[in-house]
Legacy VTK file of the C-alpha trace (Angstrom):
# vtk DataFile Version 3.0
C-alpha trace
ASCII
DATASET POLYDATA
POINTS 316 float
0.000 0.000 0.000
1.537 3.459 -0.777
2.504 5.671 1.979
-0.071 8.154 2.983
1.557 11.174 1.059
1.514 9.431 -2.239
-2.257 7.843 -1.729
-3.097 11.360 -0.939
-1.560 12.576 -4.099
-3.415 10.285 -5.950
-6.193 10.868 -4.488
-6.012 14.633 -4.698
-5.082 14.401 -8.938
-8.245 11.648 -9.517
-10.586 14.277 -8.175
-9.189 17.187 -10.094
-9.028 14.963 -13.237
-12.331 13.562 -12.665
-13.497 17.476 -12.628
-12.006 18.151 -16.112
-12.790 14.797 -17.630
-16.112 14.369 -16.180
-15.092 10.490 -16.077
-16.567 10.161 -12.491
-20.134 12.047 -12.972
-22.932 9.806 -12.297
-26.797 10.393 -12.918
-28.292 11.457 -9.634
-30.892 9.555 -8.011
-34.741 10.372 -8.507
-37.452 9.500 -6.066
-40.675 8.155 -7.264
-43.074 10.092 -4.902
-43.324 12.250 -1.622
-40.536 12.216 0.575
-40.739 11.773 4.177
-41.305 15.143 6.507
-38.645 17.452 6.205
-36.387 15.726 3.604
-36.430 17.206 0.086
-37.291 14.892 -3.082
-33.986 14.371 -5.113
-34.322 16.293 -8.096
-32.501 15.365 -11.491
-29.573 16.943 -13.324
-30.373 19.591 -15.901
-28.316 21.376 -18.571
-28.487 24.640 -19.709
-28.273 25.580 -23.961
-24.643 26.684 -23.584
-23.719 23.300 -21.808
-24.424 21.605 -24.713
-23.662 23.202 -27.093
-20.386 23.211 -25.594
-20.176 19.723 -25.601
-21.103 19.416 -29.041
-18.639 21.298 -29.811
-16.032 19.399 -28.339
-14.941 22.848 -26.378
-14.671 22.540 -22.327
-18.168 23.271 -20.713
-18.079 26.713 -18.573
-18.823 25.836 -15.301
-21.731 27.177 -13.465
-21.436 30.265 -12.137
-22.999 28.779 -8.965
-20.642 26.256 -8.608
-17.433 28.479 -9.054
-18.059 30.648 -6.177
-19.137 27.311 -3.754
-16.013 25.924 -4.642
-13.765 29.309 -3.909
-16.094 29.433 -0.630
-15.531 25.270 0.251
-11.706 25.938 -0.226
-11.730 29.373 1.811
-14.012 27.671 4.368
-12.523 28.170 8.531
-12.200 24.588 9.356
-13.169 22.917 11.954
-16.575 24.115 11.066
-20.205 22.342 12.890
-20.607 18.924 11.300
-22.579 16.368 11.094
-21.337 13.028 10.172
-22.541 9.535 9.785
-21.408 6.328 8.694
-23.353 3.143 8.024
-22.516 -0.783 6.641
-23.818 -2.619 3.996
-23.090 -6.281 3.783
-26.188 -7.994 4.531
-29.617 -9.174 2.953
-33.052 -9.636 4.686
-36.103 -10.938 3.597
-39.884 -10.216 3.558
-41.433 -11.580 6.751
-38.543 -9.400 9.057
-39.121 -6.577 6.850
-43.095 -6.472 7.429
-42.097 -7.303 11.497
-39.773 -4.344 11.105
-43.257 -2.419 10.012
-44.920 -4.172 12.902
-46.973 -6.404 11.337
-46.854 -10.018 10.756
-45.886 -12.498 7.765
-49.460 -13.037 6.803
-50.561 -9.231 6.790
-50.646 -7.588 3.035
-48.972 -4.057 2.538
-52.258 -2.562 3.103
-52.813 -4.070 6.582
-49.209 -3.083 7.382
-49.698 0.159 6.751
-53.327 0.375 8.632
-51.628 2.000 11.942
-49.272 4.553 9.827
-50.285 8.107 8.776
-49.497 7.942 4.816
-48.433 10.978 2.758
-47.466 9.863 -1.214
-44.826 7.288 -0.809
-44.155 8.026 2.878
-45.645 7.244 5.859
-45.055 8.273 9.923
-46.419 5.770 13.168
-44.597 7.849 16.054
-41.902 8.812 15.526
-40.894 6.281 13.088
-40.819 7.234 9.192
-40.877 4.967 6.122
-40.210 5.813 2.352
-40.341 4.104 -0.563
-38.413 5.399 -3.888
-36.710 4.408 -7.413
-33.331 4.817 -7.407
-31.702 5.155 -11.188
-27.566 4.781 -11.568
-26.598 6.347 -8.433
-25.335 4.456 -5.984
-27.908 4.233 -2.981
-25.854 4.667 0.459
-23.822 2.663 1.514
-24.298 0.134 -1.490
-22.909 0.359 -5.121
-25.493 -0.016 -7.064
-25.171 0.410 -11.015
-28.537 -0.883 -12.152
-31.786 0.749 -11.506
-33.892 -0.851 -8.187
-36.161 0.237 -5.358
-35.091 1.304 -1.567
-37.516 1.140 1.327
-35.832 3.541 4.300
-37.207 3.075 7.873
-35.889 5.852 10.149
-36.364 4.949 13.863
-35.103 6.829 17.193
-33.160 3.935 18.268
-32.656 0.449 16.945
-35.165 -2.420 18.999
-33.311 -5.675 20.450
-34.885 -7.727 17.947
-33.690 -5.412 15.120
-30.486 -5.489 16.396
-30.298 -9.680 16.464
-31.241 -9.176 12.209
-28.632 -6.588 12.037
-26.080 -8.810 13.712
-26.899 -11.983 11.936
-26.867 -10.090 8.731
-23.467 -9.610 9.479
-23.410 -5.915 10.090
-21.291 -4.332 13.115
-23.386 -3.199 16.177
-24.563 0.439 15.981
-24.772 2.747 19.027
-27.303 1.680 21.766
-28.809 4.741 21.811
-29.594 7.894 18.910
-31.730 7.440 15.461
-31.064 4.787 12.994
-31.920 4.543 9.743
-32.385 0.763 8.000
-32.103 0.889 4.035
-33.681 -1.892 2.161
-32.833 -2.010 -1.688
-33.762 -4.466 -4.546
-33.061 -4.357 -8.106
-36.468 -3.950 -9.102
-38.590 -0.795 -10.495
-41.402 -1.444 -9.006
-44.565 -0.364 -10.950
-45.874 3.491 -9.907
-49.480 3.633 -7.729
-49.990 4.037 -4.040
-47.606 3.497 -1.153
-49.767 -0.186 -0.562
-49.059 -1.076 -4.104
-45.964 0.108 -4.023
-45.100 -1.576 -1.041
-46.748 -4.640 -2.104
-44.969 -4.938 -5.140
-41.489 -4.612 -2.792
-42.380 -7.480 -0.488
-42.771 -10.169 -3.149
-39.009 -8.898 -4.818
-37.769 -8.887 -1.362
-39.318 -12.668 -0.949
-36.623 -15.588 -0.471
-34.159 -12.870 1.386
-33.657 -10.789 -2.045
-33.547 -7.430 -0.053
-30.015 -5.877 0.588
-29.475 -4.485 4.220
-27.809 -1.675 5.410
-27.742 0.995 8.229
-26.917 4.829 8.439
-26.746 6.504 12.297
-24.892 9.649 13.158
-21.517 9.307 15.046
-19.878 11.454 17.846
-15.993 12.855 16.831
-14.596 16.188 17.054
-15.190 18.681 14.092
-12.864 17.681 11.744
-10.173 20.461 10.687
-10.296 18.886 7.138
-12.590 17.587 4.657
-12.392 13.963 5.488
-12.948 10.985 3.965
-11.424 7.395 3.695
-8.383 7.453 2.426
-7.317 10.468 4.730
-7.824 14.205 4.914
-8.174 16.656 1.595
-7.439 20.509 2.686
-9.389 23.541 1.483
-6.872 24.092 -1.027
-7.313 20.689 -2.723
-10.743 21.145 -2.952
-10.623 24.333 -4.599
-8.249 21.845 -7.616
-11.581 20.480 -8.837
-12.124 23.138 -11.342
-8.384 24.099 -12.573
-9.536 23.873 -16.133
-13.091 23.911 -16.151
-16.508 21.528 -16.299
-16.434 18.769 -18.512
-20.319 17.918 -16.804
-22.549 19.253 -14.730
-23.087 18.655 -11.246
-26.213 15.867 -10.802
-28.148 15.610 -7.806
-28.134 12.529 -5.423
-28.876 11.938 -2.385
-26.899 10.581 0.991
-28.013 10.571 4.519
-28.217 13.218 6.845
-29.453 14.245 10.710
-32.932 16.006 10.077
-34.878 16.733 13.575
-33.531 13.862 14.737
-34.531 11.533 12.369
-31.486 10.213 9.969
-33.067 10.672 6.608
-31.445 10.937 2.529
-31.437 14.715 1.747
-30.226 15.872 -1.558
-27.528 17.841 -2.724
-25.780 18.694 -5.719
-22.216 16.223 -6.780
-19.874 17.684 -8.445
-17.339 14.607 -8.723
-16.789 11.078 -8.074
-14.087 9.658 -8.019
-12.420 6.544 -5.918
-16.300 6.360 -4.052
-15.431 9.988 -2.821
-18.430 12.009 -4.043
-18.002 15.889 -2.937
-20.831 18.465 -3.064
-22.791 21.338 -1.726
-26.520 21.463 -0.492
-27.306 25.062 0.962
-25.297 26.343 3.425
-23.239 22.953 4.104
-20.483 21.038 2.096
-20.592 17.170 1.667
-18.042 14.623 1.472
-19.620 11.494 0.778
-16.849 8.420 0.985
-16.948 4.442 0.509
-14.516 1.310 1.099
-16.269 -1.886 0.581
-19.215 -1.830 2.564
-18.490 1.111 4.748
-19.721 4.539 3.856
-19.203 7.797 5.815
-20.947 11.187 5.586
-19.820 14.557 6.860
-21.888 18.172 6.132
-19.836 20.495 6.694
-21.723 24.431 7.668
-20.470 26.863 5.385
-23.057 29.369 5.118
-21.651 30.989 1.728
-22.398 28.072 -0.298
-25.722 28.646 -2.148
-27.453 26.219 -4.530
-29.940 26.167 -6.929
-33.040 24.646 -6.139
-32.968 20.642 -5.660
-36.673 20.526 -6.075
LINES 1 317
316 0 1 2 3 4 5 6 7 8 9 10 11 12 13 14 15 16 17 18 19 20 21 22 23 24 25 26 27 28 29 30 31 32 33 34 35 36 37 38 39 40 41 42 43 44 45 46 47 48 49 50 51 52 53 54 55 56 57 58 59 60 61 62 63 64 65 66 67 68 69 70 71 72 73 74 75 76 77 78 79 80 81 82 83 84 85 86 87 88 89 90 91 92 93 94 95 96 97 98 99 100 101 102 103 104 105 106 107 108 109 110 111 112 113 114 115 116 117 118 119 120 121 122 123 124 125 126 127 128 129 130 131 132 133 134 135 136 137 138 139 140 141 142 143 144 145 146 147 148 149 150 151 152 153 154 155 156 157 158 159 160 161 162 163 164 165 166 167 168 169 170 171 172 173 174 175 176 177 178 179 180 181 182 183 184 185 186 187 188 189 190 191 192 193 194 195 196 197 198 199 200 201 202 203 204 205 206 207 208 209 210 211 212 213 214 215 216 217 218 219 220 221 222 223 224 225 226 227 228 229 230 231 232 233 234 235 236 237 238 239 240 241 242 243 244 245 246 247 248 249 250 251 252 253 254 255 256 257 258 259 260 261 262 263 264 265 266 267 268 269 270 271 272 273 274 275 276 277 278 279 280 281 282 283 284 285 286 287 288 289 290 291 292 293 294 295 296 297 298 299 300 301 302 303 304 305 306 307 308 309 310 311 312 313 314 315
């Protein structure tokens, strides 16, 4: 394994080439209906006339005017700064009857009995303080999974994580979480399921998830001093190497995804706009914060940094 200075180096030159080469630049993820309360629907990438033409052209794309000053204020930015991070696993699978116990029903119950004691809203629904969604994920990766191929993800945000939840989590093979603080429990599958209501919907997930089809993983916020760098897994980038990303321009547009975040005390997927990937290091700005989004194997962490220049445009 290269020493530390010359993994950063590497690490430091993929990003800035994956900013002028637009190699890295994935589509961003679009839900399929309502999001829960207080988390924003992803929204999808869009190009302006210039863009393409530029690209037609074969000339390097202008970069947003947006996006230049987030990046001067990201690379500026007084670090440490407040920030929330998170980190979750993603190495197990789970099938339909613990799923519908994890709803608090039983194996026979259909999605519309399941749902009978939940308060629904489009794909979304709240019992407590508990929140479920259901949404289509399209060629983004879905936290903390790498997932190429278009599928579905059922999220169930809890307060805390219930001895019986954590015995699935633990046979699934997944490290113990904290005993105490919000959890979030990500089900995916690779299957669109067909649009209607969230008991259709939901329906239609069970019977893919059937036979233990369903991939598990958790997201929960972690205590650790505010970094002085934008971290990720392969070590700490500084200011200065973030500001690198645009030396020579935009070869693509920033897309919108999604990756989990601490909203009212509820670990939910909020949006914000990616400007590279490279290495499973996605970094990007929502308003007010910057993200650094990075993976090895089946271990994903997420810090949002406050930065209050950094303004977006609208990711709904």
């Amino acid at each position: 394994m290269l020493p530390w200075p010359g993994r950063r180096g590497r690490l430091v030159g993929a990003l800035a080439a994956v900013a002028l080469a637009g190699c890295g630049t994935v589509p961003g993820a679009a839900a399929s209906g309502q999001p829960p309360p207080a988390v924003s629907k992803p929204a999808v990438s869009r190009s302006d006339r210039t863009a393409t033409q530029s690209r037609a052209s074969g000339l390097p794309t202008a970069c947003p005017a947006w996006l230049v000053k987030d990046v001067k204020a990201a690379a500026a930015a007084k670090l440490p700064a407040p920030t929330v991070q998170l980190q979750g696993f993603g190495a197990g699978h789970v099938g339909e009857t613990t799923v519908k116990a994890w709803l608090g029903g039983s194996s026979q119950e259909s999605a519309g009995e399941l749902l009978g004691n939940w308060t629904q809203s489009g794909l979304s629904a709240r019992h407590g303080s508990e929140v479920l969604t259901l949404f289509t994920y399209k060629g983004r990766h879905i936290f903390p999974f790498g997932r190429g191929t278009p599928g579905t993800a059922l999220t169930l945000s809890v307060p805390s994580l219930t001895t019986s939840e954590r015995v699935e989590l633990a046979q699934a093979g997944l490290p113990d979480v904290p005993t105490s603080g919000p959890v979030q429990l990500v089900i995916t599958v690779d299957t669109v399921v067909p649009r209607g209501t969230l008991a259709a919907e939901l329906g239609a997930f069970l019977a893919a998830v059937h036979g233990d089809l369903g991939g598990l993983a958790d997201n929960y916020p972690v205590t650790a001093p505010a970094p002085t760098a934008y971290a990720t897994y392969v070590g700490p980038m500084s200011p200065r190497d973030v500001g690198n990303l645009l030396q020579l321009g935009c070869a693509g547009e920033p897309v919108a995804t999604i990756a989990p975040d601490l909203v009212s005390g509820v670990v939910a997927f909020q949006p914000y706009w990616s400007r590279t990937e490279a290495n499973a290091i996605s970094i990007g700005f929502a308003p007010g914060r910057v993200v650094v989004e990075s993976g090895n194997a089946a271990v994903t962490e997420v810090q949002w940094y406050a930065e209050p220049a950094i303004a977006v445009p609208p990711l709904s």
